[in-house]
C-alpha positions in Angstrom: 60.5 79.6 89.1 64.2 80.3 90.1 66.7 77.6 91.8 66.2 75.3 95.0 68.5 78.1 96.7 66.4 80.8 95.7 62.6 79.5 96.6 64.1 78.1 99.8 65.4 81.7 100.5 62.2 83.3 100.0 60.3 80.7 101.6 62.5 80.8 104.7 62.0 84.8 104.9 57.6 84.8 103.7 57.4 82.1 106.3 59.6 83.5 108.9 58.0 87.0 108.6 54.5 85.4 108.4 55.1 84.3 112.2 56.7 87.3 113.1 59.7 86.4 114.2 63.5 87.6 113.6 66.0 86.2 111.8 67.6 86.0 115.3 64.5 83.9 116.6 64.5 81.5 113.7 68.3 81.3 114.3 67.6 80.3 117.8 64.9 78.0 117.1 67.0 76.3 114.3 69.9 76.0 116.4 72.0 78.0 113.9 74.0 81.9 113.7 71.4 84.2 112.6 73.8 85.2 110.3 73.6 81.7 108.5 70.1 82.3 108.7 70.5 85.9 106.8 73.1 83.7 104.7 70.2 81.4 103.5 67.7 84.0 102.6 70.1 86.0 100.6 70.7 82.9 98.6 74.4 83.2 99.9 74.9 79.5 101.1 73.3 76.7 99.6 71.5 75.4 103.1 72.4 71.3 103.6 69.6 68.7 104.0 70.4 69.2 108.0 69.6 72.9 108.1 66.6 72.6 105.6 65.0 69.9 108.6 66.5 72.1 111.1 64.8 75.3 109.4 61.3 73.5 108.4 61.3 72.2 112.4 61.7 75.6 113.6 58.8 77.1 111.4 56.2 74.5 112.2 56.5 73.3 108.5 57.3 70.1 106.4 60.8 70.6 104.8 59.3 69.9 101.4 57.1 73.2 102.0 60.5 75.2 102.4 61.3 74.4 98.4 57.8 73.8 97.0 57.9 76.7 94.3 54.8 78.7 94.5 
């Protein structure tokens, strides 16, 4: 199943990739550095409740979708 950190990461990325768009774009979208955003999908930081609603805004999701494990 792996850690919060680590289905959020891979969330962020499938979801992110799903609608095409750059870590750049999300980064934009999110309001945050897109290296932050790299940051979060290489389970590097450990994202705050703030970026996860930042993050979920920016992909059109529900932040609970960002660490539902599959």
């Amino acid at each position: 199943m792996g850690t919060l950190p680590e289905i959020l990461a891979k969330r962020v990325r499938r979801l992110r990739e799903a609608k095409s768009m750059t870590q750049e774009d999300l980064a934009d979208r999110a309001e945050l550095s897109a290296r932050y955003v790299g940051q979060v999908e290489r389970v590097q930081t450990v994202a705050s409740i703030d970026v996860l609603e930042r993050l979920a805004r920016a992909l059109g999701v529900e932040p609970a979708e960002l660490i539902r494990p599959d």
